[in-house]
One Martini backbone bead per residue (centre of mass of N, CA, C, O) as a GRO file, in nm:
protein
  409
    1UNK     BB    1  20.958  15.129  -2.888
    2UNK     BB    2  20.864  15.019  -3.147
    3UNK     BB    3  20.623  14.817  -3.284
    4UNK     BB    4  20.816  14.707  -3.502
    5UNK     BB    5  21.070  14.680  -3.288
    6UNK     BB    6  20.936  14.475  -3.116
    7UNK     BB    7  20.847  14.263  -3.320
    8UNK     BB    8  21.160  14.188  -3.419
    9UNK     BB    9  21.267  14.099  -3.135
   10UNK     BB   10  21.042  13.859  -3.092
   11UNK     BB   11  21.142  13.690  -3.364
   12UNK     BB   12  21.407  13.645  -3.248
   13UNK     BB   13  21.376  13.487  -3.051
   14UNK     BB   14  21.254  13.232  -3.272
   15UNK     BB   15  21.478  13.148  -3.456
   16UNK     BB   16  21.427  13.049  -3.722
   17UNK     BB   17  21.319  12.968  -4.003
   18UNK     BB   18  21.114  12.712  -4.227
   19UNK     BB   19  21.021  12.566  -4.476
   20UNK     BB   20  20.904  12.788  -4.665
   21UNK     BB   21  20.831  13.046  -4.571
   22UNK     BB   22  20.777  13.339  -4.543
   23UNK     BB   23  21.043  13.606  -4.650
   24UNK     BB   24  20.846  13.831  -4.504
   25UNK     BB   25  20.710  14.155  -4.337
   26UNK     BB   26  20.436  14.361  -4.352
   27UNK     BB   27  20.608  14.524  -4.185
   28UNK     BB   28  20.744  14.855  -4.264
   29UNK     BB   29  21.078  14.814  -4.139
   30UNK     BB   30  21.117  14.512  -4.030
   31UNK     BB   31  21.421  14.354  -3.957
   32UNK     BB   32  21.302  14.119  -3.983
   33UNK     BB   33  21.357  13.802  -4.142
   34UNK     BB   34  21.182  13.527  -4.216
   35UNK     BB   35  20.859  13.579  -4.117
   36UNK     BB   36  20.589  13.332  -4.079
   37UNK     BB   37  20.397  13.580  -4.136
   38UNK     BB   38  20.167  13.704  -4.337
   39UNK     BB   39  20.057  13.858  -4.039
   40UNK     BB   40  19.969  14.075  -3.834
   41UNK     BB   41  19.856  14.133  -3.526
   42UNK     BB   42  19.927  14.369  -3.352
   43UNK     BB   43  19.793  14.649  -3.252
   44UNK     BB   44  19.901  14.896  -3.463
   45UNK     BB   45  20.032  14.752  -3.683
   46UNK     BB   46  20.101  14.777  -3.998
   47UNK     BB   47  20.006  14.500  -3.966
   48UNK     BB   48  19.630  14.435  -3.946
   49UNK     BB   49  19.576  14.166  -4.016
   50UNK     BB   50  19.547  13.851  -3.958
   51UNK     BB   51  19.656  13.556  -3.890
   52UNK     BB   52  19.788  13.299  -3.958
   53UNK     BB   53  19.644  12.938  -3.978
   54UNK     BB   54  19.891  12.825  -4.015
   55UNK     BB   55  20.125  12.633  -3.910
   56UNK     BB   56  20.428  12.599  -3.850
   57UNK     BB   57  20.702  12.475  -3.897
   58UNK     BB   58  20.847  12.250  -3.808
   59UNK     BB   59  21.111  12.298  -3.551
   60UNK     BB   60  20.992  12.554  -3.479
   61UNK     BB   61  21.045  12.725  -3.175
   62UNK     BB   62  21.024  12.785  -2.858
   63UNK     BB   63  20.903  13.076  -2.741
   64UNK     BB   64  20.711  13.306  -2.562
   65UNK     BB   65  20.592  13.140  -2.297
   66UNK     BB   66  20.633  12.836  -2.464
   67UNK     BB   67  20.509  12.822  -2.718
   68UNK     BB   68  20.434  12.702  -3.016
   69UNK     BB   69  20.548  12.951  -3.177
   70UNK     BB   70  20.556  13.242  -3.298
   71UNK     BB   71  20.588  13.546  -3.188
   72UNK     BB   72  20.385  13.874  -3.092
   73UNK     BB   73  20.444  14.144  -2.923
   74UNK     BB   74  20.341  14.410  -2.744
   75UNK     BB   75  20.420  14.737  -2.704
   76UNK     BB   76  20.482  14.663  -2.359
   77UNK     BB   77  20.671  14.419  -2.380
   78UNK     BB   78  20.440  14.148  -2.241
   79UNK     BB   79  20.238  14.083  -2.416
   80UNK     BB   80  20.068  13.836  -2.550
   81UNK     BB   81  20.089  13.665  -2.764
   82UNK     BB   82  20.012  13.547  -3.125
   83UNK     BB   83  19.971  13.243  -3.269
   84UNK     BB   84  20.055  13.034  -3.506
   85UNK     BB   85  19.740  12.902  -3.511
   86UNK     BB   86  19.472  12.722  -3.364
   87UNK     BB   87  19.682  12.523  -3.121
   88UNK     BB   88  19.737  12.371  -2.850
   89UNK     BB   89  19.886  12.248  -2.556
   90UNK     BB   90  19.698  11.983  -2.367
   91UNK     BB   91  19.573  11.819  -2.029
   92UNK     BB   92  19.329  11.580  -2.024
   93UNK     BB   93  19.029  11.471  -2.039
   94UNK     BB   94  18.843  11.196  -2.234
   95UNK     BB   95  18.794  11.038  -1.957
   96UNK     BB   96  18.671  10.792  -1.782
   97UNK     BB   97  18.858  10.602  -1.486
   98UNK     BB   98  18.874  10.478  -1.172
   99UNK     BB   99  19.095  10.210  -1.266
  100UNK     BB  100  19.248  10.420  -1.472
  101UNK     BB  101  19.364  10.735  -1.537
  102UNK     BB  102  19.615  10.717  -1.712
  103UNK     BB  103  19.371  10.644  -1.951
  104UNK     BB  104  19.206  10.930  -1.961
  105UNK     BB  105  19.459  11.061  -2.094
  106UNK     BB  106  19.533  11.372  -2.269
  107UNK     BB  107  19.809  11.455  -2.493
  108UNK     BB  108  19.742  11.749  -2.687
  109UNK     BB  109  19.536  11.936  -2.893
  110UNK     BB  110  19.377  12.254  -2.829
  111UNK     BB  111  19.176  12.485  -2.842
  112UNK     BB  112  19.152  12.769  -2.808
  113UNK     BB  113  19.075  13.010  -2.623
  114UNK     BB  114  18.761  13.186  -2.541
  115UNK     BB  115  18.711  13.422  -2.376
  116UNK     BB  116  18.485  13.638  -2.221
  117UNK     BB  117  18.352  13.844  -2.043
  118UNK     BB  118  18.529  13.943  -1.795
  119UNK     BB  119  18.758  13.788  -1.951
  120UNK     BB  120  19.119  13.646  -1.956
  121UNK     BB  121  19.427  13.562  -2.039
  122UNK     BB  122  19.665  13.325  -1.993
  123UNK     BB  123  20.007  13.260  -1.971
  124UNK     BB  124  20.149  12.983  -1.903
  125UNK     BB  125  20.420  12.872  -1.691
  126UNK     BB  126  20.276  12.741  -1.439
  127UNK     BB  127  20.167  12.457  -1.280
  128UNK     BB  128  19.991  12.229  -1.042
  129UNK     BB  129  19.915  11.903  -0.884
  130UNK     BB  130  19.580  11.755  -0.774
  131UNK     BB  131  19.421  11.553  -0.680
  132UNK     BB  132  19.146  11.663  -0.833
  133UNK     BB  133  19.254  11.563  -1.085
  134UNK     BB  134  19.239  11.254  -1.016
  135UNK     BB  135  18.973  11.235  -0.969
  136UNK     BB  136  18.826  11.322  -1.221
  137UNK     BB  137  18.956  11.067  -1.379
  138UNK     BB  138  18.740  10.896  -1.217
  139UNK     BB  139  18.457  11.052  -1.171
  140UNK     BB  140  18.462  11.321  -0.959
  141UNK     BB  141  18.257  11.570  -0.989
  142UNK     BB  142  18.226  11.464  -1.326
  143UNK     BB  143  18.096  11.444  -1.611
  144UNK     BB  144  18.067  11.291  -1.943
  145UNK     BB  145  17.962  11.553  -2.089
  146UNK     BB  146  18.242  11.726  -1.965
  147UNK     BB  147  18.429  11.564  -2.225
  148UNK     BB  148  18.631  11.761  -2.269
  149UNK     BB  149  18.871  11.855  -2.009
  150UNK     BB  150  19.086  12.066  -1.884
  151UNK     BB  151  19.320  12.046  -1.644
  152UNK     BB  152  19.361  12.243  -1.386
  153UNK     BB  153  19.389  12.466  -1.097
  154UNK     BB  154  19.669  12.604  -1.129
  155UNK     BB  155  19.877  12.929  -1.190
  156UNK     BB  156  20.099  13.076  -1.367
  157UNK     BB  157  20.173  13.382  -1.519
  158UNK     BB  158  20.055  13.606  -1.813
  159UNK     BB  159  19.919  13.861  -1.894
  160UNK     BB  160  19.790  14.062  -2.158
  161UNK     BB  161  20.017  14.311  -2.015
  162UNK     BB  162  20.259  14.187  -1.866
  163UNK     BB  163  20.208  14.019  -1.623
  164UNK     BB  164  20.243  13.877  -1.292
  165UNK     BB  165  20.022  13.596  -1.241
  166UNK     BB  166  19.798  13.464  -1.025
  167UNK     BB  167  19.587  13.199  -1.010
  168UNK     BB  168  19.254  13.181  -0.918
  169UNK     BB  169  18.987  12.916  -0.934
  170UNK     BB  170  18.756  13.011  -0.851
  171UNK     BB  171  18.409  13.009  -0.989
  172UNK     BB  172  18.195  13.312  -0.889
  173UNK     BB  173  17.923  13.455  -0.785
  174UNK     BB  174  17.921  13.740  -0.591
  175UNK     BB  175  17.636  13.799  -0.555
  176UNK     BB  176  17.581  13.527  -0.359
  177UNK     BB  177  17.902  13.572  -0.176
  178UNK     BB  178  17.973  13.805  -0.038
  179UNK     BB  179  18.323  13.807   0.055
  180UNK     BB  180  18.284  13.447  -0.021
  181UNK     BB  181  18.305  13.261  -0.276
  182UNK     BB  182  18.292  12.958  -0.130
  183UNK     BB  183  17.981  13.032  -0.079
  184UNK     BB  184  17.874  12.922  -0.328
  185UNK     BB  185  17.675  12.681  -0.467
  186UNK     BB  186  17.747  12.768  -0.784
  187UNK     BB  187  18.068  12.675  -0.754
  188UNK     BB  188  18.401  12.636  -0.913
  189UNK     BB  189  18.659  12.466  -1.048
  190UNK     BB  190  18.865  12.462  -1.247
  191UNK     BB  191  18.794  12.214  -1.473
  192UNK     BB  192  18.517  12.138  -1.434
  193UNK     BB  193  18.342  12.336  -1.648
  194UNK     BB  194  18.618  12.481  -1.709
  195UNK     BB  195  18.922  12.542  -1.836
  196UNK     BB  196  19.217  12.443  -1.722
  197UNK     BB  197  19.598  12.500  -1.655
  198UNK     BB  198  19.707  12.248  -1.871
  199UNK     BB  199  19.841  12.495  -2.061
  200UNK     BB  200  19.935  12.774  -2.240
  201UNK     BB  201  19.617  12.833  -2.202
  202UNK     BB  202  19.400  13.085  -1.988
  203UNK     BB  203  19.050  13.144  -1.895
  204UNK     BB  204  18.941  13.424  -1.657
  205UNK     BB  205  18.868  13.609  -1.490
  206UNK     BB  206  18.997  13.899  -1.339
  207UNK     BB  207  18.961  13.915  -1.077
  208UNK     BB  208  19.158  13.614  -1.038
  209UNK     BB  209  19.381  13.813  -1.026
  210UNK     BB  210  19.726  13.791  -0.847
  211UNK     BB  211  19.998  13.940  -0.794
  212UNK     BB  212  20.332  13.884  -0.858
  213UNK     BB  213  20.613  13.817  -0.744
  214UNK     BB  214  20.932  13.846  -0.861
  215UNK     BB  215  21.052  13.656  -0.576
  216UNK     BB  216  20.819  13.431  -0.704
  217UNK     BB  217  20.813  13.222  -0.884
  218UNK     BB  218  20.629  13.019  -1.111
  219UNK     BB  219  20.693  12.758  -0.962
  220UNK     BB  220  20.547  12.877  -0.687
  221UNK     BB  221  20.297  13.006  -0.762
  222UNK     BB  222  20.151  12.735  -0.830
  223UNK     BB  223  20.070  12.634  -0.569
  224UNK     BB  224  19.907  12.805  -0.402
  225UNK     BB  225  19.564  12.824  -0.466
  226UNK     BB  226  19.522  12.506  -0.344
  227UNK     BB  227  19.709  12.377  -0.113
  228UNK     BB  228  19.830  12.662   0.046
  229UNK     BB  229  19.534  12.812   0.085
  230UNK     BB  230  19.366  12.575   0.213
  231UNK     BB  231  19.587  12.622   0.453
  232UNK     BB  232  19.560  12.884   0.551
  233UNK     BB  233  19.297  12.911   0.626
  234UNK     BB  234  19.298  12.709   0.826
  235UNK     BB  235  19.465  12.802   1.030
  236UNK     BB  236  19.365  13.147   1.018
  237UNK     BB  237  19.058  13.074   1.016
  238UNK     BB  238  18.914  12.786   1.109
  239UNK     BB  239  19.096  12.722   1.395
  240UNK     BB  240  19.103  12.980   1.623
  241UNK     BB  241  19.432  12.960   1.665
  242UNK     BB  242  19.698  13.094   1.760
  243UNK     BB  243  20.018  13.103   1.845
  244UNK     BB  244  20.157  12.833   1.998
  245UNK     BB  245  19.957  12.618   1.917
  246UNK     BB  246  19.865  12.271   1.898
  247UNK     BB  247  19.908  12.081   1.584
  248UNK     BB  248  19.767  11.783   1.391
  249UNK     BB  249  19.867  11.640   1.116
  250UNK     BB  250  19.772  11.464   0.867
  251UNK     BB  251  19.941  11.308   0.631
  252UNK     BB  252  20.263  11.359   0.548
  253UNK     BB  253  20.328  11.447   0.209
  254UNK     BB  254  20.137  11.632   0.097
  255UNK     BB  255  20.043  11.896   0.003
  256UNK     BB  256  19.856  12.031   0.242
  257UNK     BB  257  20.019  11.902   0.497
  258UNK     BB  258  20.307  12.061   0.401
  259UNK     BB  259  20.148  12.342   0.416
  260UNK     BB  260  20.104  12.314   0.713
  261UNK     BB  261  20.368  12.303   0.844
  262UNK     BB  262  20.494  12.543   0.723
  263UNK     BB  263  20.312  12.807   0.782
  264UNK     BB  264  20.310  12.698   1.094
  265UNK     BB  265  20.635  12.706   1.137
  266UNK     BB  266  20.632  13.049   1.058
  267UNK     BB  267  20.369  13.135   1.281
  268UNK     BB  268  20.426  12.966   1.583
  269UNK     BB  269  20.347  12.678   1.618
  270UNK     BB  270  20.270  12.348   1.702
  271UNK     BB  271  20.392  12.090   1.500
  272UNK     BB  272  20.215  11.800   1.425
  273UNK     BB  273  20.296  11.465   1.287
  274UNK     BB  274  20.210  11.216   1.042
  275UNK     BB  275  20.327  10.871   0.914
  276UNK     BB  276  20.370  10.568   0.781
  277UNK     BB  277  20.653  10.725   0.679
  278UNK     BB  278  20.948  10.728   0.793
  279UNK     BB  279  21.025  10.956   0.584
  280UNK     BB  280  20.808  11.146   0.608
  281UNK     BB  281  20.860  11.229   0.855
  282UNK     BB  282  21.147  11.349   0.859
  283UNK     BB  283  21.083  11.549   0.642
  284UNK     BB  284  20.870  11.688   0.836
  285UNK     BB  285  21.136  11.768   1.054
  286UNK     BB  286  21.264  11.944   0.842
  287UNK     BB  287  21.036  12.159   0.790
  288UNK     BB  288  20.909  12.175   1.137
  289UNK     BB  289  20.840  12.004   1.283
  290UNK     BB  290  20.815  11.910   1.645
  291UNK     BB  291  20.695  11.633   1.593
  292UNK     BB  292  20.644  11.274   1.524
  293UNK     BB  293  20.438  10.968   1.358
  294UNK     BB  294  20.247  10.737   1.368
  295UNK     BB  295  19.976  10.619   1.237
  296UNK     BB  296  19.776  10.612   1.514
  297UNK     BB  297  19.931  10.703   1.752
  298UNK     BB  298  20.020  10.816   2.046
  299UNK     BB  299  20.011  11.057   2.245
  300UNK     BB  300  20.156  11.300   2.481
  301UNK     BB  301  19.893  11.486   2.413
  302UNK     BB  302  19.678  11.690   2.357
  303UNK     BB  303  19.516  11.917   2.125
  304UNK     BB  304  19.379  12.181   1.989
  305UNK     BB  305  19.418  12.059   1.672
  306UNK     BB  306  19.305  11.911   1.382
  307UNK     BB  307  19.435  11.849   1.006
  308UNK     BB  308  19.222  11.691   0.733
  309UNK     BB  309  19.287  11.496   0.485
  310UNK     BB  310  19.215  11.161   0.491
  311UNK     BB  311  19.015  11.067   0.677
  312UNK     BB  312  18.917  10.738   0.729
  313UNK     BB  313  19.208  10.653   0.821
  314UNK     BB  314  19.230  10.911   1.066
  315UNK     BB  315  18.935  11.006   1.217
  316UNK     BB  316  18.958  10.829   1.512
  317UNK     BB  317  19.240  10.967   1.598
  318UNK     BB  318  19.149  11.291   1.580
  319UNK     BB  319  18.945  11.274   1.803
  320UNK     BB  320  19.106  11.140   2.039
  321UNK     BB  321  19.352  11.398   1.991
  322UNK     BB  322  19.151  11.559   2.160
  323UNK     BB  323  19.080  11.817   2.323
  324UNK     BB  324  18.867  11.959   2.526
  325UNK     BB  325  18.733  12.171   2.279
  326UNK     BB  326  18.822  12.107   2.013
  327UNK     BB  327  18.958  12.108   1.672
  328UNK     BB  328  18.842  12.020   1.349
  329UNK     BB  329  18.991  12.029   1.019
  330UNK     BB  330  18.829  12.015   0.707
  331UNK     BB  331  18.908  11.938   0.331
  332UNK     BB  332  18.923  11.633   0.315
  333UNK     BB  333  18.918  11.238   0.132
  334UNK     BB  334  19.131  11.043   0.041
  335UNK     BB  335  19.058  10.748   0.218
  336UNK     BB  336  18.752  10.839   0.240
  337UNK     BB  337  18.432  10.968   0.355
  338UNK     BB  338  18.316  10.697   0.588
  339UNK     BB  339  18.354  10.723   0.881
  340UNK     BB  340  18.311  10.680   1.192
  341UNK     BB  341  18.207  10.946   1.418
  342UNK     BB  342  18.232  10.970   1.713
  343UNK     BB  343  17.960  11.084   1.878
  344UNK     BB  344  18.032  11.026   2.187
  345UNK     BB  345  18.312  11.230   2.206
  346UNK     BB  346  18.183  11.493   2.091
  347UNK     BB  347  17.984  11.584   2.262
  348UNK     BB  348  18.122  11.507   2.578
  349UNK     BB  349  18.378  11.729   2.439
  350UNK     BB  350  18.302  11.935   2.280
  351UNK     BB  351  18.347  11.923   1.977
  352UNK     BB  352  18.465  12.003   1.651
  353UNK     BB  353  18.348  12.059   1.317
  354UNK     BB  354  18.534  12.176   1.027
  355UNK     BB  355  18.503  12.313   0.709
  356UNK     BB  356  18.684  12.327   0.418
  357UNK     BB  357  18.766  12.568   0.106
  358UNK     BB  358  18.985  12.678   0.011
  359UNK     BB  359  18.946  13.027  -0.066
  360UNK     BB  360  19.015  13.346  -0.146
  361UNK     BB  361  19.109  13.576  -0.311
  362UNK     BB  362  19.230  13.741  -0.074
  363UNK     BB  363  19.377  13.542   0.040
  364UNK     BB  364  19.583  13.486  -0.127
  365UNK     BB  365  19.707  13.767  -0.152
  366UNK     BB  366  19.810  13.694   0.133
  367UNK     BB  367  19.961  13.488   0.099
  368UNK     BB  368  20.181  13.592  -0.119
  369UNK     BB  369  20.285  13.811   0.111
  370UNK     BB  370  20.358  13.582   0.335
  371UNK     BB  371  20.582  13.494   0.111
  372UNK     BB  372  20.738  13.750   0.072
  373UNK     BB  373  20.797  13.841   0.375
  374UNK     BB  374  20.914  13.527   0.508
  375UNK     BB  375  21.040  13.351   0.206
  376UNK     BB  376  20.871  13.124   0.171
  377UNK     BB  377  20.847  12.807   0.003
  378UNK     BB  378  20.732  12.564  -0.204
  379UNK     BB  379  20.723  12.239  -0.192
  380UNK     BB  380  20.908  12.065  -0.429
  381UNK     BB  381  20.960  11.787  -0.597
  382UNK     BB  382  20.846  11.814  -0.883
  383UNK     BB  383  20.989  11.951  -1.273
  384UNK     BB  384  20.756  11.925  -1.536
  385UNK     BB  385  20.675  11.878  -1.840
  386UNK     BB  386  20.408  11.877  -2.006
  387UNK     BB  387  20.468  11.646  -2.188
  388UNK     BB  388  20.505  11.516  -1.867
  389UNK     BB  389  20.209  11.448  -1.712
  390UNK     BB  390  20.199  11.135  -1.667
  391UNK     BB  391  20.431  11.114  -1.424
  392UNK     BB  392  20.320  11.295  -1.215
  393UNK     BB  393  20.009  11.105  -1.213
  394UNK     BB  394  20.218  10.846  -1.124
  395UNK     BB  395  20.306  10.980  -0.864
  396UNK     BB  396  20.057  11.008  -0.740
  397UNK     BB  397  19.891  10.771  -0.717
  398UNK     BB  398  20.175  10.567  -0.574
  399UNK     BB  399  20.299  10.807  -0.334
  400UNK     BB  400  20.599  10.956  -0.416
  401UNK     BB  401  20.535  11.220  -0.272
  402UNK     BB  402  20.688  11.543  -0.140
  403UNK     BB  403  20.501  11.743  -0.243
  404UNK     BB  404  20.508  11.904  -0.561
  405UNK     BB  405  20.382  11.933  -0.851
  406UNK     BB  406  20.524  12.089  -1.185
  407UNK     BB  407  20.447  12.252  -1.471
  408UNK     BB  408  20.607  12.348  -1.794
  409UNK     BB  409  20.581  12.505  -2.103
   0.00000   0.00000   0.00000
């Protein structure tokens, strides 16, 4: 297709004009009627000023890529629109607020990033929420100096040249650390310094995209780099444990517990979980755990290794379910940083702690190949428009959810 017959099909995708906008298109020869750009953005296109700076009328449909507003595809046939107007759409912190988050969230116009070196755009697709939304919104690990900041460390989406791509969302100099990202001390991820990807439009390194596959959906794409790289980790790389071993998962029902249930039984593990609820117990059998237990409860025999998540609330019991030289695999501590230590049974037993943190660019890669190959997709919970994403951290902050939440744009 030429440029001007690409530029027409893309304004059909979102027709009609509505309320006195422009009534001709200054590419010249395109059969688009009443397209609502006074000029055209993309690159070689024969209308080549900058774009209308006013937003469309009142009405004008949602676009490629769930944009709010008209688009023009380059060339290519699938790269990111322009959007006519300066701002976007997106779910912010505003404040912080550690006894009321969801009074922290701001949800509408924010402006368009602007790329740096070495950084691209993506149009989001799909992003999906993690506890570490609801901690920024509580004021932990975020100064109010850094707000407002776009919140979401995931997403999947289009980048420039028309690609589908997962976006790893750790932000690190590899000179710091080279091979292994997680380990430079002054990474970050998405949402803490940089806008997270809560929005229509995300820029990050180009580095950071990792093609995605057909079979993967966009919703299913946006779990993968928080919280199922997280899991992958911890089984493949930090638990040291062959396919066989026996793993106690505590507090089945999260996003990583579950990202754990699920990869520990597509790999050959024999998974053991906990849960407060008898519900997610269930459900825990239904992904693949091989036993169920109530947390806290006495085990029918000592595991390999136990992969924590929830910390303080059940610190102790992971200690004591450990075999003699056995391995905690820990990563996080939603429910306090600070339990009792154990160290006199961790001594005596000589166990080990290891801590995890997210994943590589590479890691993920890998774990993409291994939902493409195996067929594994993250369960999700629910998904919602970002427009409603406030409904979304309330039912993740009371606890409702056993799986991942996904926002769409």
């Amino acid at each position: 297709m030429t440029q001007p017959e690409v530029h027409a099909s893309a304004l059909r995708a979102s027709w009609p004009a509505k309320d006195g906008l422009a009534k001709a298109c200054p590419a010249k020869g395109c059969p688009a009627k009443g397209c609502p750009a006074k000029t055209c953005p993309v690159k070689g296109c024969p209308a080549k000023a900058r774009p209308a700076k006013a937003r469309p009328a009142k009405g004008w449909p949602r676009g490629p890529f769930g944009l709010a507003a008209g688009i023009c595809l380059a060339a290519s046939g699938g790269a990111i629109g322009r959007r006519y107007g300066p701002a976007m759409f997106a779910v912010t912190a505003a404040r912080l607020s550690p006894d009321d988050p969801i009074s922290a969230l701001e949800l509408g116009e924010h402006a368009d990033p602007v790329p740096p070196d070495g950084w691209t755009t993506v149009a989001v697709k799909a992003a999906s929420l993690n506890h570490h939304d609801v901690w920024t919104l509580r004021g932990v690990g975020i100064s109010a100096g850094r707000l407002p900041i776009v919140l979401g460390c995931d997403a999947a989406g289009v980048d420039e040249d028309g690609n589908d791509v997962v976006v790893h969302g750790v932000i690190s100099d590899l000179a710091a650390s080279p091979g292994d990202e997680t380990l430079d001390p002054a990474r970050s991820l998405l949402s803490e310094r940089y806008d997270g990807t809560f929005a229509e439009l995300v820029t990050v390194p180009r580095r950071n995209l990792v093609p995605k596959p057909a079979s993967i959906s966009f919703e299913a794409a946006a779990c993968l780099p928080t919280a199922y790289l997280t899991a992958y980790r911890m089984l493949f790389d930090k638990s040291g444990l062959e396919p066989g071993s026996t793993i106690l998962v505590q507090g089945a029902g999260g996003g990583v517990a579950t990202a754990l249930i699920m990869l520990g039984r597509s790999a050959g593990y024999r998974i053991w979980a906990t849960s407060r609820s008898e519900a997610k117990r269930e459900r825990a059998l239904e992904l693949g755990a091989d036993q169920v237990f109530p947390s806290g409860a006495r085990l029918p025999e000592r595991v390999d290794a136990v992969m924590e998540t929830v910390g303080e609330a059940t610190w102790s019991h992971s200690v004591k379910a450990l075999r003699p030289g056995g391995r905690i695999v820990i990563c996080g501590a939603t429910s306090g940083p600070m339990p009792p230590a154990e160290l006199t049974r961790i001594f005596f037993l000589q166990l080990s702690v290891v801590g995890s943190t997210m994943g590589t660019r590479d890691q993920l890669a890998r774990l993409v190949s291994f939902c493409d190959q195996t067929g594994l997709r993250p369960l999700i919970d629910r998904t919602l428009p970002l427009t409603q994403a406030a409904d979304g951290f309330a039912a993740m902050i009371n606890g409702e959810l056993f799986g991942k939440v996904v926002f769409t744009t």
